[in-house]
C-alpha positions in Angstrom: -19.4 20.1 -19.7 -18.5 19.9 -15.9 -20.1 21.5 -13.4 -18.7 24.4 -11.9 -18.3 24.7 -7.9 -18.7 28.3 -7.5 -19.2 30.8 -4.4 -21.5 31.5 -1.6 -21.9 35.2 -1.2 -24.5 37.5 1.1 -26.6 34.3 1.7 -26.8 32.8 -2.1 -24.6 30.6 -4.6 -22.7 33.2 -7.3 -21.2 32.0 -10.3 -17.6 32.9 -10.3 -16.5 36.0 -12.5 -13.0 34.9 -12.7 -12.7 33.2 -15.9 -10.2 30.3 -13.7 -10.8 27.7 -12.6 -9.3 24.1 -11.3 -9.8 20.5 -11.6 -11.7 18.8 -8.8 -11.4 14.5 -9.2 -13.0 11.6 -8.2 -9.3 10.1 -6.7 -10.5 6.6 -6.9 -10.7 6.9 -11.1 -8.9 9.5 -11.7 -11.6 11.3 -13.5 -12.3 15.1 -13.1 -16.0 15.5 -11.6 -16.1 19.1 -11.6 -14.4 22.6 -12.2 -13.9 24.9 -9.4 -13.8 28.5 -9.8 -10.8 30.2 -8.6 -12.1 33.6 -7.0 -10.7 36.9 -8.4 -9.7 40.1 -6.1 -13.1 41.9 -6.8 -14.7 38.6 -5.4 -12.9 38.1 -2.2 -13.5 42.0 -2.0 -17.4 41.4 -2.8 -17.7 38.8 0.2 -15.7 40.7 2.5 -18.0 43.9 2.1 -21.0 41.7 2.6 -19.8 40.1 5.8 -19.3 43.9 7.3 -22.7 45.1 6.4 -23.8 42.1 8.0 -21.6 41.8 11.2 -22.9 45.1 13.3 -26.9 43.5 13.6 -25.6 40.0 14.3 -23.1 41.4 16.6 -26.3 42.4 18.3 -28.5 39.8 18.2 -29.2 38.0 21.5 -27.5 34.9 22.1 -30.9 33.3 22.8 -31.5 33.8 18.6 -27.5 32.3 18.3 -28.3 29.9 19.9 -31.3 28.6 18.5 -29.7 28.9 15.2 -26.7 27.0 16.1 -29.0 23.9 17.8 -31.1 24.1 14.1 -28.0 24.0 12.2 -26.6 21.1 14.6 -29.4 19.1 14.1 -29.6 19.6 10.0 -26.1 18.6 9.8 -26.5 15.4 11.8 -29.1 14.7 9.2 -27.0 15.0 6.7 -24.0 13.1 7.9 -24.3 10.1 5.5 -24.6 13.0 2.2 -21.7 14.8 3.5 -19.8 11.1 4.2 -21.0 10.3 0.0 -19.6 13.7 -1.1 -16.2 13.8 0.9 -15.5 10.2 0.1 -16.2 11.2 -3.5 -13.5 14.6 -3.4 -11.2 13.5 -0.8 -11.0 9.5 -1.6 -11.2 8.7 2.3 -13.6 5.7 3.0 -17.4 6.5 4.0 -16.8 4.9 7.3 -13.7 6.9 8.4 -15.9 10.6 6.5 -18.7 9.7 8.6 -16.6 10.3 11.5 -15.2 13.5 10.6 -18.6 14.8 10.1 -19.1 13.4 13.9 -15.9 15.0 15.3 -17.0 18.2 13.5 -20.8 17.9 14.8 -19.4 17.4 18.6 -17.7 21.4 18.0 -21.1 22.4 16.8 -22.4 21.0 19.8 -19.9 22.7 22.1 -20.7 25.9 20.2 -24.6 25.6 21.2 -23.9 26.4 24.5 -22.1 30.1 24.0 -24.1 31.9 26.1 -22.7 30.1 29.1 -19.3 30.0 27.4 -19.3 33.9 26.8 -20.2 34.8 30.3 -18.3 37.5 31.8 -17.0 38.6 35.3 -18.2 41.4 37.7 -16.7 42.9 40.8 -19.1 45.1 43.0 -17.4 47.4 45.0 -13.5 47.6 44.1 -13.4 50.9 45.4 -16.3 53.1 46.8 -19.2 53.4 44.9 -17.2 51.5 41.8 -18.1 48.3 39.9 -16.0 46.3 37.5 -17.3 43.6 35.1 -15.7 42.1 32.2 -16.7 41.0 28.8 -16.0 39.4 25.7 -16.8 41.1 22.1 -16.8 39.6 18.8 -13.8 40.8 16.2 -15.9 41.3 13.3 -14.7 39.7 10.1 -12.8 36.2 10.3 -11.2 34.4 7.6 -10.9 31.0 7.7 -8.9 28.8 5.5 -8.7 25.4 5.7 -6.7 22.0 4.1 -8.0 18.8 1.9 -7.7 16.8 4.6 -10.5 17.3 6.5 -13.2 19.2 4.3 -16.0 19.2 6.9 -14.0 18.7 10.6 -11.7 21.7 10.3 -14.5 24.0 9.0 -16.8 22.8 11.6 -13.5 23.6 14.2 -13.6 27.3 13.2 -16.8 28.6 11.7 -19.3 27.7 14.3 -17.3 29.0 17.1 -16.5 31.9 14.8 -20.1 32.6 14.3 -22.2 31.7 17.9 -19.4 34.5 19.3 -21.0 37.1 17.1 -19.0 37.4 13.9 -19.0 36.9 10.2 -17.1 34.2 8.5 -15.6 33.6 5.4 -14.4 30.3 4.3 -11.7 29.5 1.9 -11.3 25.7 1.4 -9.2 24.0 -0.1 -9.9 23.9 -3.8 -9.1 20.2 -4.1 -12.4 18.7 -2.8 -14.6 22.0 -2.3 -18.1 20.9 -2.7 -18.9 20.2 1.3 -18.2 24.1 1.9 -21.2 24.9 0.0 -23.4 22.3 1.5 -22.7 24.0 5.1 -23.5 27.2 3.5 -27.0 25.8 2.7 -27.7 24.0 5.8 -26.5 27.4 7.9 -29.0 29.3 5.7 -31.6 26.7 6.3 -30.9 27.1 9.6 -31.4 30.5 9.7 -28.3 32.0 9.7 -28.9 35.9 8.4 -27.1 36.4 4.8 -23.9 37.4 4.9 -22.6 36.2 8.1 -21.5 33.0 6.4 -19.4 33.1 2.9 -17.7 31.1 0.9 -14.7 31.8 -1.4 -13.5 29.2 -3.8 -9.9 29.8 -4.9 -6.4 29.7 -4.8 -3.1 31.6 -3.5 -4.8 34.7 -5.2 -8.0 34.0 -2.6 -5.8 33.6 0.4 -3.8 36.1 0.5 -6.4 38.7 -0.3 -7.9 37.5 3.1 -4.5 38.2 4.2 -4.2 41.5 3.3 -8.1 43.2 3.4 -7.7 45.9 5.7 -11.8 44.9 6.7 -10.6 41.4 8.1 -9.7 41.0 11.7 -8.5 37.8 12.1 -7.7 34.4 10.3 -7.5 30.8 11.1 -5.4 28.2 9.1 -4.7 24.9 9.0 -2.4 23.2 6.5 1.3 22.9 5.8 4.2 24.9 8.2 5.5 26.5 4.9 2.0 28.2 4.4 1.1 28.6 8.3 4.3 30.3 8.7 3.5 32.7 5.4 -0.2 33.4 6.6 0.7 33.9 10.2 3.9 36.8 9.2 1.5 38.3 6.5 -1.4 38.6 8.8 0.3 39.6 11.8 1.7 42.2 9.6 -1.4 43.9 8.7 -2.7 43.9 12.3 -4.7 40.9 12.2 -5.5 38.2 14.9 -3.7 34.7 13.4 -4.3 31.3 14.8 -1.7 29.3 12.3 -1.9 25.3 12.6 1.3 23.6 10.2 2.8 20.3 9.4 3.2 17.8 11.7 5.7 14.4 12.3 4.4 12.7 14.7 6.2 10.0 16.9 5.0 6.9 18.7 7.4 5.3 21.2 7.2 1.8 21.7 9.0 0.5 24.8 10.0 -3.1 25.2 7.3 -3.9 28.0 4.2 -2.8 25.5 1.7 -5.0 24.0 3.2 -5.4 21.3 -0.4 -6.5 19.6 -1.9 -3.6 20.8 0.8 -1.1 19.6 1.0 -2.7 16.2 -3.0 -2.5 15.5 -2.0 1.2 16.6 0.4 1.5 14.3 -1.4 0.5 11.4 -4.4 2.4 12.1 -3.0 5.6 13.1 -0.1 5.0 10.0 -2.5 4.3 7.4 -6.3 5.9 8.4 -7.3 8.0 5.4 -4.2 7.3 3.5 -1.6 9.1 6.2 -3.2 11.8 5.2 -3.9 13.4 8.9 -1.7 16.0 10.8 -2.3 13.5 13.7 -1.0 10.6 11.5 1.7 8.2 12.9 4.4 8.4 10.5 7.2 7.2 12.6 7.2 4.5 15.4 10.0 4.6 17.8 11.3 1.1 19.0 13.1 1.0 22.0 15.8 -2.0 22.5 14.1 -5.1 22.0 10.6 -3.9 21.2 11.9 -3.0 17.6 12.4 -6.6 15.7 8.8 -8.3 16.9 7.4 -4.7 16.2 8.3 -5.0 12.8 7.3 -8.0 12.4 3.8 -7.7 13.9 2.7 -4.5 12.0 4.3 -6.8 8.6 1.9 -9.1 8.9 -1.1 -6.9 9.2 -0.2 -5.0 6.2 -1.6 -7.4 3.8 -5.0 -7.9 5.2 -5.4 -3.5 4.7 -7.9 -3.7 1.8 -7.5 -0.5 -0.5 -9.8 0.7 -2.9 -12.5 3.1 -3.6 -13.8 4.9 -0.5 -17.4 4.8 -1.8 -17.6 0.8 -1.8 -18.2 -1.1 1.4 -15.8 -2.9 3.2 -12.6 -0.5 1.9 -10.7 0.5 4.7 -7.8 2.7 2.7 -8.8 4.9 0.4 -6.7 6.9 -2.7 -4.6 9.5 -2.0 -5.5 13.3 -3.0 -4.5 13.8 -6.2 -2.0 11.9 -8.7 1.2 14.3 -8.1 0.7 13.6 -4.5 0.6 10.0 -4.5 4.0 10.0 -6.9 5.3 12.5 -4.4 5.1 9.6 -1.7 5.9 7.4 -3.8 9.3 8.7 -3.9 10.0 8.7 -0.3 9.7 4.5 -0.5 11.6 4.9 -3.7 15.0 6.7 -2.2 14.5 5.0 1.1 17.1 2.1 0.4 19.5 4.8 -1.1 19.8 6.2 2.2 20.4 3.3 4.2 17.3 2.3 5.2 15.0 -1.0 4.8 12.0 -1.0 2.9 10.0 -3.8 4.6 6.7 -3.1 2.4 6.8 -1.5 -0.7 2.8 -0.2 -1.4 4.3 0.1 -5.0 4.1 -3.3 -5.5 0.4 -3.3 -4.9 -1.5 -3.1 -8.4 -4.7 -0.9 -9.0 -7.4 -1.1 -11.9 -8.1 2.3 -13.4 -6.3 5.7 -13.1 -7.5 6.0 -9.5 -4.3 7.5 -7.3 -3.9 4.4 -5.1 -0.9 3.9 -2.9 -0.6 1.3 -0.8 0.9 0.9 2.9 4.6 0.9 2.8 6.4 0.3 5.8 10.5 1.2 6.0 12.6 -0.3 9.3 16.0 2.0 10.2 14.9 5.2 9.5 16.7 8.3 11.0 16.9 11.7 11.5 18.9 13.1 8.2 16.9 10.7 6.0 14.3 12.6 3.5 11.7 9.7 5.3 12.6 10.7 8.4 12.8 14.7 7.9 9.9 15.4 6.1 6.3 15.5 6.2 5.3 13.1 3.9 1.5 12.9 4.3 0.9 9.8 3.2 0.6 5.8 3.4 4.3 5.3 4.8 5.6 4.4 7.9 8.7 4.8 9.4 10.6 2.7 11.9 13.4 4.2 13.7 15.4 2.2 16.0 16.7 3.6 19.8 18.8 1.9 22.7 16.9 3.9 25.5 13.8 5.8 26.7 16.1 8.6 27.1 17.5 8.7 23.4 13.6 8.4 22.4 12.7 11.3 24.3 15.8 13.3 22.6 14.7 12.5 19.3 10.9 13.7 19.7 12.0 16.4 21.2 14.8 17.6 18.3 11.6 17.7 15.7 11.1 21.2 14.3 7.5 19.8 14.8 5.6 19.3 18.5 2.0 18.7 17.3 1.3 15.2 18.7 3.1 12.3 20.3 2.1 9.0 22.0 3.8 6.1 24.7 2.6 2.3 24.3 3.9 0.9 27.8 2.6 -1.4 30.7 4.4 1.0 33.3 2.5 3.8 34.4 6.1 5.5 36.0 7.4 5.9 32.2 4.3 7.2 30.9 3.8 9.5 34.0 7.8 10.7 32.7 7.1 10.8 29.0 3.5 13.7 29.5 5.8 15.7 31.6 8.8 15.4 29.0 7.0 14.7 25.2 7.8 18.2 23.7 4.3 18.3 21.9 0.9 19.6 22.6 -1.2 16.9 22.2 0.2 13.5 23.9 -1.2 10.2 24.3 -0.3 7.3 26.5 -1.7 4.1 24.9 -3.9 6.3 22.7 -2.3 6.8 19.1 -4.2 9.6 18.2 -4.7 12.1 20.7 -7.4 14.6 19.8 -8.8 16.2 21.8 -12.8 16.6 22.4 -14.3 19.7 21.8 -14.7 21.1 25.1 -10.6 20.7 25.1 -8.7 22.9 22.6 -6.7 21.1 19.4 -3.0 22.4 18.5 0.6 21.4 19.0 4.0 22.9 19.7 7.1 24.2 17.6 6.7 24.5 14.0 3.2 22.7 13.9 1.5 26.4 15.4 1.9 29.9 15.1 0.4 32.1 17.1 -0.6 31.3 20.8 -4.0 30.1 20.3 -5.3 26.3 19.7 -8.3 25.4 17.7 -11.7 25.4 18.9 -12.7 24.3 22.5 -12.5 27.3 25.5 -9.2 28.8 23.3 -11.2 28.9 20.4 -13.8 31.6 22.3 -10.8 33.0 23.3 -9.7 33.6 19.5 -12.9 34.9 18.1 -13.3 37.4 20.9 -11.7 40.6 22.3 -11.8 41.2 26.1 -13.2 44.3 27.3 -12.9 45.7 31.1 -15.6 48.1 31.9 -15.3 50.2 35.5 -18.4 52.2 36.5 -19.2 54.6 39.2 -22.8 56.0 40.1 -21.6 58.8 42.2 -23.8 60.7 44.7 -23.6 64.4 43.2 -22.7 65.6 46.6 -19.4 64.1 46.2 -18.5 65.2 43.1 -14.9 67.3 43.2 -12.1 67.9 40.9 -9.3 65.8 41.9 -5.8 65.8 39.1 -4.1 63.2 41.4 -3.7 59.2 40.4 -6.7 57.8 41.1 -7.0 55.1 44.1 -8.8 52.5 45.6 -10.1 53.0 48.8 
């Protein structure tokens, strides 16, 4: 029998009541590894309750204990990075190389997290009026929810749940159920850590899960990140019931090529920012945008490195592309290469071509020239190992195009001339923008999130707008009058 992933719950694994559960495979053979459990109502309802008893005492524990925790935990789960690497590249398919970095990326916001007591520091005014004081502070929410994709099973956790927790509130995680072991390995190395039970849960589950968080009057606020069907869903529903929402969607982003870029350098871009973890990143390339003459020895340069990608299982040294997610995903892709030529455009590389051993859910890179806006390829998010090429006269028809996208999350230039790339941060319609830089995420002492359809809600992730999120301002104004003084007065109140 398989093992069953289950739940973490006032500081201990629980075997999930629900009697559903999922599938969870290895994607490079296609074998199921595990079950999952899917959580029930009651269960959701169980963690939620725990996380409130727990909340008021770690609301009020000095930062000098947070802190300390959060250092411990840092430290545990940069011992741990090559485990968590083994165990993502085993649920997600990504290569060990490319997991061992999102462990980094997500140790580098535990890091910026460890120093919350100078990041919660408030303001003080002495003397805005006679005798009266004014200071400012910031106050945990209480209950968080966060909720997060298959895409990065340890980075986006780490964006969410150690800022969540260091400013003073309980978090419960809902990963995604396609590669959910990791979420219980951070519950252990918080609790190792020292974390108090209860201020860290997790639920397994699906839609059933989710939208409970939604809609539990004892929650206060919820982080996503995913797809913009299911950001825009979350964000309504919780906004609805009252809650704080920081929604992160779908992404398309576009790389603009113009005719004076090394065109060596943009290519290696391309292919590394097209095909890292399978397309598989919001902050994948999936279109390039030629401009005049750049487009034909483009093509032709990011051709030719196609065949040196080496696919195959993450786990085994020397891979550099990994399997895609799960089998109806890859055939999903798949179909994009499939009606490409239908709709006018070129398929340069078909990954179809490309023949795997096994029943692991390979794809590999596929690479279509003349794609444009109206074409499936060029419309939607496909997540995935295929890149799109679409063709432009001008810088100024480039900019048009990036900036018609429902989506704004990130953008990048490849140019020699600092003028156009000055031009192009001011007028790229996205919030994340890179200029010779493919994929522009930001470090954690910077805030992560883009424009248009690819947020909802005004808050990024993590970084100083990520303290913002998990905490409410309060104003306090005090006066220490001199009894003597003391007189009834009805009129408005003023500052002398």
């Amino acid at each position: 029998m398989s093992e069953t992933i289950a739940h973490w719950i006032d500081g201990k694994p629980q075997d999930g009541q629900s009697d559903r559960t999922g599938p969870v495979f290895n994607p490079a053979t296609g074998v199921e590894k595990a079950r999952v459990a899917y959580a029930s109502v009651e269960e959701v309802d169980r963690a939620v309750a725990a996380a409130s008893a727990a909340f008021p005492e770690w609301r009020d524990a000095s930062l000098t204990k947070r802190t300390k925790i959060m250092f411990q935990f840092r430290n545990l789960l940069d011992a741990a990075t090559d485990e968590l690497a083994e165990l993502i590249a085993s649920e997600h398919g990504k290569t060990q190389p490319d997991a061992r970095g999102e462990v980094q990326r997500g140790l580098e916001t535990v890091e910026f997290a460890c120093g919350i007591a100078q990041l919660l520091k408030g303001d003080q005014s002495q003397q805005v009026s006679t005798g009266v004081d004014l200071m400012s502070v910031r106050e945990p929410l209480g209950v968080v929810g966060c909720i997060t994709p298959f895409n990065f099973p340890a980075m986006v956790p780490l964006w969410m749940v150690p800022i969540a927790i260091a400013c003073g509130n309980a978090a419960i995680l809902k990963p995604s159920e396609k590669d959910p072991s990791l979420s219980i390995r951070l519950a252990e190395l918080f609790a190792k850590a020292g974390l108090p039970n209860g201020i860290f849960s997790v639920i397994q589950g699906d839609r059933v899960a989710v939208e409970r968080l939604v809609e539990h009057p004892d929650v206060a606020a919820l982080s996503f990140v995913g797809s913009t069907p299911v950001a825009r869903a979350i964000y309504e529903g919780g906004t609805r019931t009252g809650k704080r929402v920081q929604a992160l969607g779908g992404a398309k982003n576009h790389m603009l090529v113009l005719p004076d870029a090394d065109m060596e350098l943009a290519a290696d871009a391309a292919v590394s920012a097209g095909y890292g973890s399978a397309g598989e990143r919001c902050m994948a390339i999936s279109v390039v945008v030629a401009v005049g003459t750049a487009a034909d020895p483009l093509v032709a340069a990011i051709q030719a490195r196609i065949p040196a990608v080496k696919v195959g299982d993450g786990t085994m040294p020397g891979t550099e592309m990994g399997p895609l997610i799960t089998r109806e995903h890859r055939d999903r892709v798949a179909s994009y290469v499939e009606g490409a030529r239908d709709e006018g455009a070129t398929v340069v590389v078909d990954g179809r071509d490309q023949k795997f051993d096994g029943d692991g859910f390979y794809l590999a890179p596929s690479l279509i020239d003349h794609v444009k806006p109206g074409m499936r390829a060029y419309d939607d998010e496909i997540f995935g190992p295929v890149l799109g090429v679409t063709r432009v006269d001008s810088y100024d028809d480039a900019i048009k195009l990036i900036s018609d996208s429902e989506w704004g999350n990130g953008t990048a230039i490849f140019t020699r001339d600092g003028g156009a790339a000055r031009r192009f941060q001011v007028e790229a319609q996205a919030g994340m923008v890179g200029i010779n830089v493919p994929i522009p995420v930001p470090v954690a002492y910077y805030s992560f999130g883009g424009w248009g359809n690819s947020l909802f809600g005004q808050s990024h992730a993590y970084g100083p707008e990520g303290i913002d999120f998990y905490t409410k301002a309060k104003v306090i104004t005090s006066r220490w009058p001199d009894p003597a003084t003391s007189k009834v007065d009805l009129g408005f109140p003023e500052n002398e």
